[in-house]
C-alpha positions in Angstrom: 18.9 6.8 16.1 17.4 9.6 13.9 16.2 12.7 15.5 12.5 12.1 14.5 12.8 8.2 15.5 11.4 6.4 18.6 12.0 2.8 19.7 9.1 0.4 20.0 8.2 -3.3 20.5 5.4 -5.0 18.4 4.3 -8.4 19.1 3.7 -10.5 15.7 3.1 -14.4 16.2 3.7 -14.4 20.4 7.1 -12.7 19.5 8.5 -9.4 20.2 10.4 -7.1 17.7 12.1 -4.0 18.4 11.7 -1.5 15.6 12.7 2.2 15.2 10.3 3.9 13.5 9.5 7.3 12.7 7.3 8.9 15.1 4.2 9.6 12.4 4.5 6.0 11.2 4.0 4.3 14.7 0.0 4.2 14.6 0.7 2.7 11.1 3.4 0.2 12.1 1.5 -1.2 15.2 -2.0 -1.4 13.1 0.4 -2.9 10.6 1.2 -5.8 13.7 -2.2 -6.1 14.3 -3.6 -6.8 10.2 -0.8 -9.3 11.2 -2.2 -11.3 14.3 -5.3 -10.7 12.9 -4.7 -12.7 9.9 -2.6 -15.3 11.7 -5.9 -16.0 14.0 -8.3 -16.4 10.9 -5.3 -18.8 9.0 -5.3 -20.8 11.7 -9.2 -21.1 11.7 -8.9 -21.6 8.2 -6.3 -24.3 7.4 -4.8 -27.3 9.6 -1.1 -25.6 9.4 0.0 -26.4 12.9 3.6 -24.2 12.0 3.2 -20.5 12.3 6.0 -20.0 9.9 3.2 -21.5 7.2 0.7 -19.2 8.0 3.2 -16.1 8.3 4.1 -17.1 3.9 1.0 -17.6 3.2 0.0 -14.1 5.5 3.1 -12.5 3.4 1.9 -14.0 0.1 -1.5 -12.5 0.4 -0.7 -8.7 1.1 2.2 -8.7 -1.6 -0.6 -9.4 -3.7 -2.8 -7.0 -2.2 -0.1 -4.9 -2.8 0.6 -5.4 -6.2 -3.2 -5.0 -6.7 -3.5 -1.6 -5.1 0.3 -0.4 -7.1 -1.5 -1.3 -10.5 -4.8 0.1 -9.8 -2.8 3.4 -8.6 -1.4 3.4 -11.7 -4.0 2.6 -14.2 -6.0 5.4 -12.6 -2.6 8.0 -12.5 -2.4 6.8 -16.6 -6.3 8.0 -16.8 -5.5 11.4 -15.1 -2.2 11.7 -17.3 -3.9 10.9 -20.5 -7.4 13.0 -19.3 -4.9 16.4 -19.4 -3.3 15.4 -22.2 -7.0 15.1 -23.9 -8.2 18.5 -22.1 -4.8 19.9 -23.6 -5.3 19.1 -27.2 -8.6 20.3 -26.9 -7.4 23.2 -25.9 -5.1 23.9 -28.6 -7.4 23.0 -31.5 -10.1 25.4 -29.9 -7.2 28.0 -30.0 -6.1 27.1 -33.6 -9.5 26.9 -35.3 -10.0 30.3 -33.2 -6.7 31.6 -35.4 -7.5 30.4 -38.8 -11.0 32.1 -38.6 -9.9 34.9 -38.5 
């Protein structure tokens, strides 16, 4: 086990796993469970899917899409900042060159 690990059990659809984690990501991993149950309670509300292993695709469909969602918007708005220097950059350099040919 690594030095900064600790053992832990989460329960995700009345079953146990044992995970080692890394001791700043437990909070994250057992909220992680929880999103989990949570959504497996409101799926079974929601649909007539009596098998748990249903609702746990459809639970694992829906937050790789989330996912993907939040990956592109991360990027779109890292391309803005990239492309927001460049801008401020070529600004810059036609300020200084106009600033060399008058004089």
């Amino acid at each position: 086990m690594k030095e900064n690990s600790i053992n832990i059990k989460v329960g995700i659809a009345e079953r146990i796993y044992p995970l080692s984690v890394n001791v700043e990501d437990e909070e994250t991993v057992r909220l992680a469970a929880k999103n989990i149950n949570d959504k497996i309670k409101e799926y079974l509300n929601m649909y007539a899917a009596k098998d748990k292993q249903d609702i746990l695709a459809m639970i694992a469909i829906t937050f790789a899409v989330d996912n993907i969602k939040n990956r592109k918007g991360s990027t779109a708005q890292l391309n803005e900042t990239d492309m927001n220097e460049s801008l401020l950059e070529i600004q810059h350099l036609l300020a200084s060159s106009l600033q060399e040919s008058a004089v």
